[in-house]
C-alpha positions as a Markdown table, in Angstrom:
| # | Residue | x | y | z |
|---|---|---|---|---|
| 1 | Unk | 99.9 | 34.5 | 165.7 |
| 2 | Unk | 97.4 | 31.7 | 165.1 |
| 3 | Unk | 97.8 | 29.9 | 161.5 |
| 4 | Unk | 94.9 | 28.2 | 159.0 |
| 5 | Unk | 95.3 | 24.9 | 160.2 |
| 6 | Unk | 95.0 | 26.5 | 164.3 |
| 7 | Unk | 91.5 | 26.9 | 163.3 |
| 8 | Unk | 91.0 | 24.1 | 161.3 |
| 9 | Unk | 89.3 | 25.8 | 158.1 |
| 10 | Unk | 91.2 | 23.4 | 155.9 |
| 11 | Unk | 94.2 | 22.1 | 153.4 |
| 12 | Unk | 95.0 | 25.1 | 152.1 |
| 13 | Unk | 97.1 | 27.5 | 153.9 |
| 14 | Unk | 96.2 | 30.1 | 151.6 |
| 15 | Unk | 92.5 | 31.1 | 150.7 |
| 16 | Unk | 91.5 | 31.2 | 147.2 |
| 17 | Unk | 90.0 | 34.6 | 145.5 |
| 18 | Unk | 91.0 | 38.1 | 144.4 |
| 19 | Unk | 93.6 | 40.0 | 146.9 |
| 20 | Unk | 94.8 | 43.5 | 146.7 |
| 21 | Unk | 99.0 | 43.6 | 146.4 |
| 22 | Unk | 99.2 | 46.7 | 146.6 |
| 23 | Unk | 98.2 | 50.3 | 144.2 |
| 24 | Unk | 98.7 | 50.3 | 140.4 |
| 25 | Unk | 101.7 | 52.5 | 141.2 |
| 26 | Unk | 103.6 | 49.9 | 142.8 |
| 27 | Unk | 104.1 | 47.8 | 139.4 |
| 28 | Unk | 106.4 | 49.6 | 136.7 |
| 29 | Unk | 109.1 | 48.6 | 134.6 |
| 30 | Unk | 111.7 | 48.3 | 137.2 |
| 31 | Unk | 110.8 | 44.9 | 138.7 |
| 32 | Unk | 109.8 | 44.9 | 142.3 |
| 33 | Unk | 110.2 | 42.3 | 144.9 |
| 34 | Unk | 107.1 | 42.0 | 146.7 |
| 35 | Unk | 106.0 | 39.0 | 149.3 |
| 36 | Unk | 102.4 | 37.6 | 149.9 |
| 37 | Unk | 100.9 | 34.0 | 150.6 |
| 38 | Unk | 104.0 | 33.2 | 152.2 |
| 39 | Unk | 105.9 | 33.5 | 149.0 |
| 40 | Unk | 108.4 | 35.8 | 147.0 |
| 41 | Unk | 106.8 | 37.5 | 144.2 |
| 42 | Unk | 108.2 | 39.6 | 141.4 |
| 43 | Unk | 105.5 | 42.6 | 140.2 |
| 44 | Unk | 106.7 | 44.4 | 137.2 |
| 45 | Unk | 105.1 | 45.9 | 133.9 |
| 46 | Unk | 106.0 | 45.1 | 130.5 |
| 47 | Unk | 106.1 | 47.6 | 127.6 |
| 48 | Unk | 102.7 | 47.4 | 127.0 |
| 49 | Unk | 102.0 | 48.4 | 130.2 |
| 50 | Unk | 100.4 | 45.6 | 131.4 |
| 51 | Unk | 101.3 | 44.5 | 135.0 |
| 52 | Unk | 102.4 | 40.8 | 135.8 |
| 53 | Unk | 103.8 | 38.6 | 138.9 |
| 54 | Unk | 106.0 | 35.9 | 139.0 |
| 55 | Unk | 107.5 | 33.5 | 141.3 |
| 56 | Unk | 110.7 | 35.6 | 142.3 |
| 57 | Unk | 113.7 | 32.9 | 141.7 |
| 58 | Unk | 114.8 | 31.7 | 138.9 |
| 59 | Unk | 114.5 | 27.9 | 137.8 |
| 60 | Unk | 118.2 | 27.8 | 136.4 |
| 61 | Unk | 120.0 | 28.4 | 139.6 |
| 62 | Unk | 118.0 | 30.3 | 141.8 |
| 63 | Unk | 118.5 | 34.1 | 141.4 |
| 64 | Unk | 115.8 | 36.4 | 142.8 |
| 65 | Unk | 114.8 | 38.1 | 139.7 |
| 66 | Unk | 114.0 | 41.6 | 141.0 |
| 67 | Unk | 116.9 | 42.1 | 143.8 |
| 68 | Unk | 119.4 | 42.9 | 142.0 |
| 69 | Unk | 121.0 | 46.5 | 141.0 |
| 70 | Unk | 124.4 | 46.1 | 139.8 |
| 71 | Unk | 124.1 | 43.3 | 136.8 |
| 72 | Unk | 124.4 | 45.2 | 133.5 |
| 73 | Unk | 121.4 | 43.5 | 132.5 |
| 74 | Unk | 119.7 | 46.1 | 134.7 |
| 75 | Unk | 122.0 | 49.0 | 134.4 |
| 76 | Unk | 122.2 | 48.6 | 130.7 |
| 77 | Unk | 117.6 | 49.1 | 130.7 |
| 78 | Unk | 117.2 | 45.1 | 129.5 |
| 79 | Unk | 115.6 | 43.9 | 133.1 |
| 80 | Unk | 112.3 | 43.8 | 130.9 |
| 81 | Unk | 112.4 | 44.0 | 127.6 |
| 82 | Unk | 108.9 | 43.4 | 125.9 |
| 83 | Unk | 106.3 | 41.8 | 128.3 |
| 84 | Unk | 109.4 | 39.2 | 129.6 |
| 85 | Unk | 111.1 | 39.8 | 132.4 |
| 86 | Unk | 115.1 | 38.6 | 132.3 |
| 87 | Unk | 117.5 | 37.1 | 135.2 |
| 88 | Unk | 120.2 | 39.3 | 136.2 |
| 89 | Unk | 122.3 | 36.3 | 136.4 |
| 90 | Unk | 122.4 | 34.5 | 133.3 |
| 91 | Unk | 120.2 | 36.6 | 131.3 |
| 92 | Unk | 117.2 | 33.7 | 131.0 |
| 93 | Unk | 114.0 | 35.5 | 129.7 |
| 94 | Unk | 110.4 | 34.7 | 131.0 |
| 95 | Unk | 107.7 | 35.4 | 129.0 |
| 96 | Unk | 104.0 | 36.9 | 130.5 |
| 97 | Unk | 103.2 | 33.4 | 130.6 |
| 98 | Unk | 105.8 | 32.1 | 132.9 |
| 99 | Unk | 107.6 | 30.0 | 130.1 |
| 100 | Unk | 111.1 | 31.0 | 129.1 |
| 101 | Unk | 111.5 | 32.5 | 125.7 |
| 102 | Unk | 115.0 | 32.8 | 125.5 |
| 103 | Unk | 118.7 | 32.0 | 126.5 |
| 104 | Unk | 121.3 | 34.1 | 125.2 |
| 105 | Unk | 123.9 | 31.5 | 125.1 |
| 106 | Unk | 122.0 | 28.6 | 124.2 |
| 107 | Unk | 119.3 | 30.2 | 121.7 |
| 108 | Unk | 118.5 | 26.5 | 120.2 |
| 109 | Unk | 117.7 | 24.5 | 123.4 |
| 110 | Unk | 115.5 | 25.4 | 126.1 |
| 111 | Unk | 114.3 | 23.3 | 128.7 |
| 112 | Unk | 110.6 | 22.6 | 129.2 |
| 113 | Unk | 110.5 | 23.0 | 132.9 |
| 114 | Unk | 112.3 | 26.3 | 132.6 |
| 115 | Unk | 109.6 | 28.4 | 133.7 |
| 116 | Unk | 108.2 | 30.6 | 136.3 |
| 117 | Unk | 104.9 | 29.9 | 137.9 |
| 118 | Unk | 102.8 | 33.1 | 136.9 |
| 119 | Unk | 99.7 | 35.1 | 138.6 |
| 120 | Unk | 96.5 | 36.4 | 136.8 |
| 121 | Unk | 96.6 | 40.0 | 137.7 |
| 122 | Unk | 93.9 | 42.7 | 137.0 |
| 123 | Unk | 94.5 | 46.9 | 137.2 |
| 124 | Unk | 91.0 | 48.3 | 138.4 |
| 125 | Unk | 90.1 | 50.9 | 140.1 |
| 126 | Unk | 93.9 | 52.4 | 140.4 |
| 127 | Unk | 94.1 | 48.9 | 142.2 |
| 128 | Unk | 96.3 | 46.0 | 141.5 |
| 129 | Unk | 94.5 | 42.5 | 142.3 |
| 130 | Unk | 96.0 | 39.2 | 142.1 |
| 131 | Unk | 94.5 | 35.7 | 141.9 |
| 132 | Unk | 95.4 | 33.3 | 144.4 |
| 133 | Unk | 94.7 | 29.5 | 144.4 |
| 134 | Unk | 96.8 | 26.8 | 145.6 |
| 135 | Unk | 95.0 | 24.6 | 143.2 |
| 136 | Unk | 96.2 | 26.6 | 140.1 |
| 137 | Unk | 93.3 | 26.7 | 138.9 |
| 138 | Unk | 91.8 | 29.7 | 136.7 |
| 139 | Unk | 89.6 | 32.4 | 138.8 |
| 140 | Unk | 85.5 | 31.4 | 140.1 |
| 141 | Unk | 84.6 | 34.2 | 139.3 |
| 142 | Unk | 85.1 | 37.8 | 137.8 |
| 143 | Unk | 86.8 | 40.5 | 139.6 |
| 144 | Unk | 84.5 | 43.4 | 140.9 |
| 145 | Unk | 83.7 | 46.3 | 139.3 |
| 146 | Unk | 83.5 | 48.6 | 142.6 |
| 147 | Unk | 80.1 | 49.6 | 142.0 |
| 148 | Unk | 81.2 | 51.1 | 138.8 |
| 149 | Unk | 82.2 | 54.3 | 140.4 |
| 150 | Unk | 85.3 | 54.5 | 139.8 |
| 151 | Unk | 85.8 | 57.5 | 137.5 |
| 152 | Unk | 81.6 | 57.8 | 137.4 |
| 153 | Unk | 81.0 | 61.4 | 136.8 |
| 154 | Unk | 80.0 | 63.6 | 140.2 |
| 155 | Unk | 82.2 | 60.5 | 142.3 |
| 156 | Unk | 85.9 | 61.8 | 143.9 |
| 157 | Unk | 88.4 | 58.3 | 143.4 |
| 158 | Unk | 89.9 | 56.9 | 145.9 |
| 159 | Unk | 93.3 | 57.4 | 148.0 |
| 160 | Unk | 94.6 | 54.2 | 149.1 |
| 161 | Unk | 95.2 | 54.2 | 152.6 |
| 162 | Unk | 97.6 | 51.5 | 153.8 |
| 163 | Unk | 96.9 | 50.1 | 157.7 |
| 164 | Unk | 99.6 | 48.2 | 158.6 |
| 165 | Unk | 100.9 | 44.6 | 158.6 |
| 166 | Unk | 98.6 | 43.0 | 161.6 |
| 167 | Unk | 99.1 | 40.1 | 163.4 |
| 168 | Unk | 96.1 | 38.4 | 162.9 |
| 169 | Unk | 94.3 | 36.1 | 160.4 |
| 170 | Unk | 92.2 | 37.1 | 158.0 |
| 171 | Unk | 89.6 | 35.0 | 159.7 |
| 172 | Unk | 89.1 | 37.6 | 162.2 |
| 173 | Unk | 88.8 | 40.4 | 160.2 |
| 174 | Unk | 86.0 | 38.7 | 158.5 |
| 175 | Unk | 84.3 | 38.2 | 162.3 |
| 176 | Unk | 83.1 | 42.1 | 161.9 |
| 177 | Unk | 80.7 | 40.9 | 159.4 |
| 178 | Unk | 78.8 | 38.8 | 162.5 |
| 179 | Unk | 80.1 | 41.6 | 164.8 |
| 180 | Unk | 76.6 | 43.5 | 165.6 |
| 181 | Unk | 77.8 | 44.3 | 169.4 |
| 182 | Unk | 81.3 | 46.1 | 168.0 |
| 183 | Unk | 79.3 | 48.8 | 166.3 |
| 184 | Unk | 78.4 | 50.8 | 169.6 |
| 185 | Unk | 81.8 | 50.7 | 171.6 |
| 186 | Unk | 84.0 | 50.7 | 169.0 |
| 187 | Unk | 82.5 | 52.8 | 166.3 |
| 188 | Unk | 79.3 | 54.9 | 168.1 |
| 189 | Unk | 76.7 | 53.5 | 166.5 |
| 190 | Unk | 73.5 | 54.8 | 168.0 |
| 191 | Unk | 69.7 | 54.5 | 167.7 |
| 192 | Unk | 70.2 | 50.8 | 166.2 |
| 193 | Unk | 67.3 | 49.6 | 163.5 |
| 194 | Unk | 68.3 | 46.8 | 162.0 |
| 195 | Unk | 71.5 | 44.2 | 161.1 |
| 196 | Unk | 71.6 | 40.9 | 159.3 |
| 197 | Unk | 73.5 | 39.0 | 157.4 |
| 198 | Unk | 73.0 | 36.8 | 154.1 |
| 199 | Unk | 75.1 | 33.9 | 152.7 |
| 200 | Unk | 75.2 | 33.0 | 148.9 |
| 201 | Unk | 78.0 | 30.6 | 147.7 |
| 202 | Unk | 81.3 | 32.7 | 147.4 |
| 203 | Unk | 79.4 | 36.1 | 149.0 |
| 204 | Unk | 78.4 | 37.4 | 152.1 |
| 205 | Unk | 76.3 | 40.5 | 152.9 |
| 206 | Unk | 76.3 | 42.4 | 155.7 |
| 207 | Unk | 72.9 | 44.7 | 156.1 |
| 208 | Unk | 73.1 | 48.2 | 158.5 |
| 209 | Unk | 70.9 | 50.5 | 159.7 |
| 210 | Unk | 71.8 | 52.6 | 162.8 |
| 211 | Unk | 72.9 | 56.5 | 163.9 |
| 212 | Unk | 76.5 | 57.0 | 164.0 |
| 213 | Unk | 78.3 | 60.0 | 165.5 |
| 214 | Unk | 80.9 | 60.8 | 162.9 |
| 215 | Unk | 79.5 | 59.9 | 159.8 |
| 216 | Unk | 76.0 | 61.2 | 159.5 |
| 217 | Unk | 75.2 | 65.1 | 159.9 |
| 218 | Unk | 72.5 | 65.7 | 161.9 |
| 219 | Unk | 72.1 | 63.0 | 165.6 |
| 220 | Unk | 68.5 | 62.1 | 163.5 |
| 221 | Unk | 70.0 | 60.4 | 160.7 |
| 222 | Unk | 70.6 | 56.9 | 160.1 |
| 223 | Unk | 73.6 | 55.4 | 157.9 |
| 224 | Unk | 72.6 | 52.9 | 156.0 |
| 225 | Unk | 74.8 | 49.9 | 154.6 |
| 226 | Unk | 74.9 | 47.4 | 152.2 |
| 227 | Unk | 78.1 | 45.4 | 153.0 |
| 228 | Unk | 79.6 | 42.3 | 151.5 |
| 229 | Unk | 82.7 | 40.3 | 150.1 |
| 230 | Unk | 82.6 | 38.3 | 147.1 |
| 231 | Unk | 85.6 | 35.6 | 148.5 |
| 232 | Unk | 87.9 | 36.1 | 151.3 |
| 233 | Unk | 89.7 | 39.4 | 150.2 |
| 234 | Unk | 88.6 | 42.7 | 150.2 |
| 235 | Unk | 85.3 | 44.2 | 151.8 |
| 236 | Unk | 83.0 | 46.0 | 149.9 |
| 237 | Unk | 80.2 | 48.8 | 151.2 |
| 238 | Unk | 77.8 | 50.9 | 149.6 |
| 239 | Unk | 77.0 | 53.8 | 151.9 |
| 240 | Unk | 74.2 | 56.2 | 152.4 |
| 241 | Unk | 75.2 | 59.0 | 155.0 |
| 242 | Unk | 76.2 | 62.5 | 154.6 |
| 243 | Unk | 77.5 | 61.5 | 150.8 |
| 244 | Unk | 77.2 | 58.7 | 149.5 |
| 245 | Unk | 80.2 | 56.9 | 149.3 |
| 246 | Unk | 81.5 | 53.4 | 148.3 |
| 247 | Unk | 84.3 | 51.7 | 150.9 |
| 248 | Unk | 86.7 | 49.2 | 150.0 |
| 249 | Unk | 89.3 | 47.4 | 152.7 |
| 250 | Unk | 91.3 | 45.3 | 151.6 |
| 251 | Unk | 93.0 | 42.0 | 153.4 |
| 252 | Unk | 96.0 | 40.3 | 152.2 |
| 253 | Unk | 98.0 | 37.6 | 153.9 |
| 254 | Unk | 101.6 | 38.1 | 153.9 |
| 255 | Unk | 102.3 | 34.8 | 155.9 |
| 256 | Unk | 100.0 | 32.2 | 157.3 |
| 257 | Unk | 98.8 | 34.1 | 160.1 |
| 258 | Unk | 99.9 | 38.0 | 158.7 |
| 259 | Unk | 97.8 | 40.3 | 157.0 |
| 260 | Unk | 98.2 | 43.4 | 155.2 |
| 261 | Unk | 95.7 | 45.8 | 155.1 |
| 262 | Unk | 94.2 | 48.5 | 153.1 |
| 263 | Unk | 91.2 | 51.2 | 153.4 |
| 264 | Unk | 89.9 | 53.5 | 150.7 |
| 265 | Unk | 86.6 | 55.5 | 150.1 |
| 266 | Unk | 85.1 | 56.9 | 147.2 |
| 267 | Unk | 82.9 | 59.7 | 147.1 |
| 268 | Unk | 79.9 | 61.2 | 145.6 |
| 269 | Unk | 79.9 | 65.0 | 145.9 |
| 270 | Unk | 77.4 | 66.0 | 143.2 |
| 271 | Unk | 75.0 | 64.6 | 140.4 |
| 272 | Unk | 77.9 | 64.0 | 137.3 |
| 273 | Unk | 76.0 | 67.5 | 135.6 |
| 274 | Unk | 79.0 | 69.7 | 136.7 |
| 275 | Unk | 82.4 | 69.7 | 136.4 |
| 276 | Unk | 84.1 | 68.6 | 140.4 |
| 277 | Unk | 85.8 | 71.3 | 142.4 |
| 278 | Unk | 88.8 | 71.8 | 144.4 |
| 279 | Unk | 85.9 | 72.1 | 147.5 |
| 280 | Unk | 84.7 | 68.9 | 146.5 |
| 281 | Unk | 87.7 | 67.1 | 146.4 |
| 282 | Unk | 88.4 | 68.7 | 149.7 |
| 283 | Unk | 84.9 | 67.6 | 151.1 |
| 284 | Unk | 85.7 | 64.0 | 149.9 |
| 285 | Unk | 89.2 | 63.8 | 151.3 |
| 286 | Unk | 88.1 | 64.7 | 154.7 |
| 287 | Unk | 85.1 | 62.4 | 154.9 |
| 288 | Unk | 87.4 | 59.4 | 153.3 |
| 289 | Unk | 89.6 | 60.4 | 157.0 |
| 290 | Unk | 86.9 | 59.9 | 158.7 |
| 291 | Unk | 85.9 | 56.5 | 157.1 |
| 292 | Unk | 89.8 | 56.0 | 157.5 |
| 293 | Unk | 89.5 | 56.9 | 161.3 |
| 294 | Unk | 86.2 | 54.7 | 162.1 |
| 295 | Unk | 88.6 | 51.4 | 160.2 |
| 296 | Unk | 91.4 | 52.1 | 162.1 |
| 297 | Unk | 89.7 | 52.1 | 165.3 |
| 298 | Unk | 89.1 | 48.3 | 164.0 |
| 299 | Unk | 92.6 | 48.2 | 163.3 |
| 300 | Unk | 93.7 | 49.1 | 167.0 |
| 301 | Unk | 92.2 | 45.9 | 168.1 |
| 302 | Unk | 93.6 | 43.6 | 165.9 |
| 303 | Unk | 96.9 | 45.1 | 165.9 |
| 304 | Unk | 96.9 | 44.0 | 169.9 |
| 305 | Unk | 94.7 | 41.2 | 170.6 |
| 306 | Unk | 95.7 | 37.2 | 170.8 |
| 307 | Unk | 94.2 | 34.8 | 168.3 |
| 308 | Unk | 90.2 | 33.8 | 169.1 |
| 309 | Unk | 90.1 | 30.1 | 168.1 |
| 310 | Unk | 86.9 | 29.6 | 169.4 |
| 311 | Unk | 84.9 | 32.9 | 170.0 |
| 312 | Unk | 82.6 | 32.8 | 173.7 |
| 313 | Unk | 80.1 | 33.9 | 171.6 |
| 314 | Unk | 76.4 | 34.4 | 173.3 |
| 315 | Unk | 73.2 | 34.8 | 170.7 |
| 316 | Unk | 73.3 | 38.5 | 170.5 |
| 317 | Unk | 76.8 | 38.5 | 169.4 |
| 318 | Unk | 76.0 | 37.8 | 165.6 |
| 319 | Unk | 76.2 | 34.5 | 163.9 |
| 320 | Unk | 79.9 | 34.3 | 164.3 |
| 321 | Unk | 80.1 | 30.4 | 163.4 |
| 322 | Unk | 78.5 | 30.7 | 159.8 |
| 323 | Unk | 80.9 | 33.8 | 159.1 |
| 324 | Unk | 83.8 | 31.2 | 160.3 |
| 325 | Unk | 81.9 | 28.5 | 158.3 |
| 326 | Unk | 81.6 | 30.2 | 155.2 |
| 327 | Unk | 85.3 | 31.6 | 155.5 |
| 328 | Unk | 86.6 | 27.9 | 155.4 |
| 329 | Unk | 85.4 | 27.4 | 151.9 |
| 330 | Unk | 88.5 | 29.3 | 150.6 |
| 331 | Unk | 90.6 | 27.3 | 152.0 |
| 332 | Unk | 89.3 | 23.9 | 151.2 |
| 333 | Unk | 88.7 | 22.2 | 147.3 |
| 334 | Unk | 86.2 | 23.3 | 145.0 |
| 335 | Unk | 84.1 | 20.6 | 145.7 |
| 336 | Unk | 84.5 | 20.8 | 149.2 |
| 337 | Unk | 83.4 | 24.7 | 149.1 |
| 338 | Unk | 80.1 | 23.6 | 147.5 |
| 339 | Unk | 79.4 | 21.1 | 150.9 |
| 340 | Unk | 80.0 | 24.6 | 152.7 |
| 341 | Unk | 77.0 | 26.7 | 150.7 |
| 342 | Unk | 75.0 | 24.2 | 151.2 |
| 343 | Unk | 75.3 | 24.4 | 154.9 |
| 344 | Unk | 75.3 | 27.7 | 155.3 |
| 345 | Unk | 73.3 | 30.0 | 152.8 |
| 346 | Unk | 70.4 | 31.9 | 154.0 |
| 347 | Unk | 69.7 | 34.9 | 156.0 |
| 348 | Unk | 70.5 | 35.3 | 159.5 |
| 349 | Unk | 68.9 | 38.7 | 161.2 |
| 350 | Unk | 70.2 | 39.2 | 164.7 |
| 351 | Unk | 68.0 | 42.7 | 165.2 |
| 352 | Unk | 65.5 | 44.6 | 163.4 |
| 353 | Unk | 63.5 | 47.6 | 165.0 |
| 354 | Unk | 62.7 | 48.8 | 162.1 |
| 355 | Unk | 58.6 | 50.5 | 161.9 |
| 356 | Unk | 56.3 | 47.9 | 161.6 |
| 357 | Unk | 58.8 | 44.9 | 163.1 |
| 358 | Unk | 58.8 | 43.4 | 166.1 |
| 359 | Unk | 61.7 | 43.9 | 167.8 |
| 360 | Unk | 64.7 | 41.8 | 167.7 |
């Protein structure tokens, strides 16, 4: 396991952006310990229904403030009461905030730095996401709205396939976005056409064009992508094959150097003039397991190989440094992340046989 500062991306150990913690079903009233960015969390609900994390111990005297079941704080139903969640120990209440809001034995005095450090958290797309940023600092920009498919009429939602804790950076998940020569071994691409990539600030697109022997319906057809990330977290992939569809993998580090890892696809299985079917459900289902099966053959690798510091990476490969480039703004300053655009944005294209082009 190879850490940030092995490959020299920056100060921060953690990158900045949106990351996945995990399906909006994980977060309800009963507080959850959860662990990411090398920390412990606390993910819980409040009455509202809104979802919230917290750093998980508390400031008085260091209780985790999910792990317990036998207080009669939680057995009596007051481990949340409102939108603040309450120690089992003492009974000290944190507001959404972070701030305490109450002390049951000492309701006049409460000290200023009695509070938790609190996460912005977003529910989309039956999704929870969490802003990270080891400057404390509020979010660069706005969640994504997932194409705005997500409950579109004629789309199938997502399943969220989880795919395993991997011992690997997220650096080198985000190397497939260079990784033109994967596409044949790993996930039969044939009949190539054309692959690029483009850098702007916090995004980077991946363009596809090629055969593929799973995912399009006749050997003929070609599947064409539109791939990109907007920040360090989650992939995101607009799909023209057999269906449309709309992929989203998710990448979270759980310590410097471990990443968790999730897959879903959503599906369009008619025009939104119809009501969806039980067959079309079905259809979607089984061509999300095959999106699920062509990530997991990614998966497999990652899952077993050692940490690439420095890639032996010949011109075909892909423009492996800029991806490694552009990945080091997250963890580095604001300011510092600006010095990185600047360097870096543009459009790369390692092949295009498209009609008309002279061959790459």
């Amino acid at each position: 396991m190879a850490t940030t500062q092995d490959y020299g991306f920056g100060e921060h150990d953690f990158a900045r952006g949106w990351f996945m913690i995990g399906p909006a079903t994980d977060a309800t009233s009963v507080p959850a310990a959860i662990r990411y960015f090398g920390k412990d969390l606390v993910l819980y609900r409040g009455e509202s229904g809104t979802p919230y994390v917290v750093d998980a111990y508390c400031p008085h005297m260091g209780a985790h403030i999910a792990k317990n079941q036998t207080s009669y704080i939680v057995l009596d139903g007051n481990h949340v009461a409102g939108e603040s969640i309450r120690c089992p120990f003492h009974g000290w209440s944190f507001g959404p905030d972070g701030a305490c809001d109450h002390i049951p034995y000492s309701p006049d005095f409460i000290p200023k730095a009695a509070r938790l450090r609190h996460y912005p958290v977003v529910e989309r797309a039956g999704i929870l996401w969490m802003w990270h940023d080891e400057e404390e600092c509020e979010p660069t920009h706005e969640l994504a709205d997932f194409g705005g498919h997500y409950g579109e009429p004629g789309w199938v939602e997502w399943k969220i396939d989880y795919m395993g804790d991997l011992p690997v950076h997220g650096a080198e998940i985000l190397d497939n976005m260079a990784d033109y020569a994967h596409f044949v071994p790993i996930h039969g691409a044939t009949d190539w056409q054309y692959f690029a990539n483009e850098f702007k600030g916090h995004v980077i697109h991946q363009y596809y064009s090629a055969g593929h022997r799973t995912l399009t319906a006749n050997p003929e057809d070609m599947l064409v992508l539109d791939t990109w990330y907007e920040g360090p977290g989650f992939l995101q992939s607009e799909m023209a094959g057999t269906f449309d569809s709309f992929i989203m993998i998710a990448n979270t580090p759980i310590e410097n150097g471990t990443t968790r890892s999730w897959h879903g696809l959503m599906v369009k299985v008619h025009d939104g003039s119809r009501e969806t079917t039980d067959e079309d459900r079905a259809n979607a289902l089984a061509y999300q397991e095959g999106s699920r099966l062509a990530f997991a053959q990614d998966v497999e690798i990652w899952a077993n190989k050692r940490p690439c510091l420095n890639p032996m990476a010949i011109p075909k490969d892909g423009p492996f440094g800029k991806v490694r480039q552009w990945y080091s703004q997250f963890h580095k300053s604001r300011a510092e992340a600006v010095k990185v655009h600047e360097r870096v944005n543009g459009l790369v294209v390692t092949l295009d046989k498209r009609p008309g082009k002279n061959a790459a």
